[in-house]
N, C-alpha and C positions, 0 to 999 in steps of 0.2 A: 853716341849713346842715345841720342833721341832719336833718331831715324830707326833706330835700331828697335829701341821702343816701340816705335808705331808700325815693324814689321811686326812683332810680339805679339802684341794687343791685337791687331785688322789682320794678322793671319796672310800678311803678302808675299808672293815669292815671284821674283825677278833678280832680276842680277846685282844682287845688293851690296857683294865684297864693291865692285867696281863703284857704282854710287855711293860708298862711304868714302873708297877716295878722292870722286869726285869734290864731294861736301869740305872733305879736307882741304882739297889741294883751294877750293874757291872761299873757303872760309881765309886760310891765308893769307891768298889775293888781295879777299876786300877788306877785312882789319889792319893791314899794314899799307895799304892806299890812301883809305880813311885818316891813317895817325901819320904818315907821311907829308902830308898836305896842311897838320897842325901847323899855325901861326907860329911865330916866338909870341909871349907873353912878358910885360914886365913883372907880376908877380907870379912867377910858377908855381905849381905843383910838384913833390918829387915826378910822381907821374910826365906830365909835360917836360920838367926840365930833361927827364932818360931820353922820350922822346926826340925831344930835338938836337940831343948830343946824338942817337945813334940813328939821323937820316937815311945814313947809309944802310944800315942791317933791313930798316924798314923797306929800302929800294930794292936789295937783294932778295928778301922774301916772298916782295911780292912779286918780282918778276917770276921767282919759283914757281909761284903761287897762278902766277898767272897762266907759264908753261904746259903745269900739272892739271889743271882746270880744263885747259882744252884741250889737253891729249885726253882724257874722259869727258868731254861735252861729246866729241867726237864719236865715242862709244855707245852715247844716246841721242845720233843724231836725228833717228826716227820721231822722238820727242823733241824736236827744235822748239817749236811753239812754249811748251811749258816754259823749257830751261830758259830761255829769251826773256820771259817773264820776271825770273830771278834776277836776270844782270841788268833787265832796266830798273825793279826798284831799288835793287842793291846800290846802285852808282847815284839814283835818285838821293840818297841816304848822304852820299857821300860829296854830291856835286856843288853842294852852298860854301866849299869848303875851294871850289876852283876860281880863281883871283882873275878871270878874264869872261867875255864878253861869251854866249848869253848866260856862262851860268851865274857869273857873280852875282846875276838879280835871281836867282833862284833863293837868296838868304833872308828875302821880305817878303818871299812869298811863301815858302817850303814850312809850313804852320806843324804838316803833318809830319816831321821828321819821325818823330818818334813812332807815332802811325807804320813807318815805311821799316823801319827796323825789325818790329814787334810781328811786322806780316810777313818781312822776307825770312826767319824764323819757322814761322810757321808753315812761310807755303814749301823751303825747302826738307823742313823736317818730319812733316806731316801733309801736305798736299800733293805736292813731286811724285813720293814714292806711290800715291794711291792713283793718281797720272801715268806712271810709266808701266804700271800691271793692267789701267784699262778696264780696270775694275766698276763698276753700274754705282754712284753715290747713293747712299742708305742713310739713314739717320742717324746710326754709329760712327760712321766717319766722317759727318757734316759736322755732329758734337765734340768730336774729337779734335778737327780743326778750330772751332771755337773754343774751345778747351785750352788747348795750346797755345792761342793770339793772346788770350785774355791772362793768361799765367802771363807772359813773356812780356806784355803789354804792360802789367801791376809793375815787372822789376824793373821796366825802363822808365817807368816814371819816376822809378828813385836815382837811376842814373841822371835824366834832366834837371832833375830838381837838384842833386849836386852841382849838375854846371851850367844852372840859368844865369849865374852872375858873366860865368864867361861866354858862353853864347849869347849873352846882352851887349857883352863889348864887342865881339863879333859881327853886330847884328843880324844874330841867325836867329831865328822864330821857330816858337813851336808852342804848342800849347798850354806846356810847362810854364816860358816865358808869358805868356799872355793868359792866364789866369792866376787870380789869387791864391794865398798859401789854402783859404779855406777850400778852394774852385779845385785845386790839386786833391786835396786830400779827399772830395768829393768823388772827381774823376777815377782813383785808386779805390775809394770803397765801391766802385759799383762794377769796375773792372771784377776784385778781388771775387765780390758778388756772382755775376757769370759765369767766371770762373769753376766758381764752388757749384752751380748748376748744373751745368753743360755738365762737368765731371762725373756728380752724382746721376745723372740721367744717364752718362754714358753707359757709365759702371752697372748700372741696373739692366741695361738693354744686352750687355754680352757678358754678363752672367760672373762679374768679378767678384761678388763675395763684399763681407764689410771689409777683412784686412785688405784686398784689392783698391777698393774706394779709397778707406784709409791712406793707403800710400799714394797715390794720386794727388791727393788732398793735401799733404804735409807740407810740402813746396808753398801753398798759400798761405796756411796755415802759419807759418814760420816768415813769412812776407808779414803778413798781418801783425803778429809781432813784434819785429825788430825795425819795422815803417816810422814809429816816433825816434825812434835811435839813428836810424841812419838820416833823418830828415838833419840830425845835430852833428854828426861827427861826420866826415869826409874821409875817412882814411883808406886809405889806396887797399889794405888788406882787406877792408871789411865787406871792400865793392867789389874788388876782384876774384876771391876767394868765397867770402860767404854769399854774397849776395849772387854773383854773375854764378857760385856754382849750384844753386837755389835750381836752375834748369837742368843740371844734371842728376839732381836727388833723385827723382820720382824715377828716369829713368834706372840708376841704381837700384834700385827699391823692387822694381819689377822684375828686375832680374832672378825676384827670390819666388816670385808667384810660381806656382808649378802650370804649367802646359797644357792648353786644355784638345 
């Protein structure tokens, strides 16, 4: 839905069925790589505990995941360069989590995790596609990109800040961990802030109208909101569901804009 978005919006035409399942088949890869690799905990999460009862589904899908990935890298191999870009932040994201030599010291020094998250994000859902058309950068799809880091960037600080306790016993680092509760909720108001720019700049420069801007907007909007509530309750539905689909809203939403 969001790559789909930012064909939408920037008007791009390349071979897009096949990079949606690219995006699929490597989203699956690296989400069940990443929770594969979860520790056992003495106190779990329901989340953690599913996790590490179903190692196995997590090893099968990714391998799917991994299959399906490169039978479509391969269909964009003229783009090596970009997509390469993807699979080293992506893995970066995920490698503080490998229990051997060099990456286990990646966990004292990896500050930026959430950094790396928030960009591979972006550069797959909105950089990639405006890479693979070749297209000349403008100021609409530079905003766009900043647009997009800065939203994606607000919800993974509430994702860290849910599990700084456990990334502390881990000793995984990140920003989250190493600033204060106040230094966080600074970091988030000024994300949210860019955010809310870049968007309204965007939206002004190719002509979306106020209800255009408006749905754009909502995803922060609705972040900004529910940020003291979820900073208190952890519940697996509220992150999974409302918050992680916080990124799929706006896409939704633009679905209804008519065509210009």
């Amino acid at each position: 839905m969001m790559v789909h978005q930012t064909n939408q919006l920037l008007h791009l035409q390349y071979d897009y069925p096949d990079y949606y399942l690219f995006v699929f088949f490597a989203t699956l890869c690296s989400y069940n790589f990443h929770w594969y690799l979860t520790p056992d905990m003495p106190q779990e999460t329901m989340r953690i505990g599913w996790t590490t009862r179903n190692r196995n589904l997590h090893l099968a899908l990714f391998i799917i995941g991994m299959i399906g990935s490169g039978w479509y890298f391969f269909h964009f191999i003229q783009h090596w360069f970009w997509l390469m870009g993807a699979v080293v932040l992506t893995f970066l994201y995920s490698a503080p989590k490998l229990q051997f030599f060099p990456f286990q010291h990646l966990s004292k020094i990896a500050i930026g995790k959430t950094i790396f998250l928030a960009f591979v994000w972006m550069y797959v859902t909105a950089f990639l596609p405006l890479a693979i058309t070749g297209r000349q950068w403008e100021l609409p799809s530079i905003l766009f990109c900043v647009s997009r880091f800065f939203l994606v960037y607000a919800l993974c600080i509430m994702f860290d800040y849910r599990d700084r306790l456990y990334d502390k016993a881990q000793g995984i680092r990140s920003m989250i961990t190493h600033f204060s509760e106040k230094g966080v909720d600074r970091i988030f108001a000024v994300s949210l802030a860019i955010f809310a720019v870049s968007t309204i700049w965007f939206s002004l420069l190719i002509s979306a109208g106020k209800i255009g801007c408006i749905m754009l907007l909502i995803p922060g909007a609705i972040s900004a909101i529910i940020y003291p509530y979820a900073k208190k309750n952890f519940n697996d539905y509220l992150y999974y569901f409302v918050i992680d689909g916080l990124m799929m809203l706006s896409p939704l939403l633009t679905l209804l804009l008519p065509s210009h």
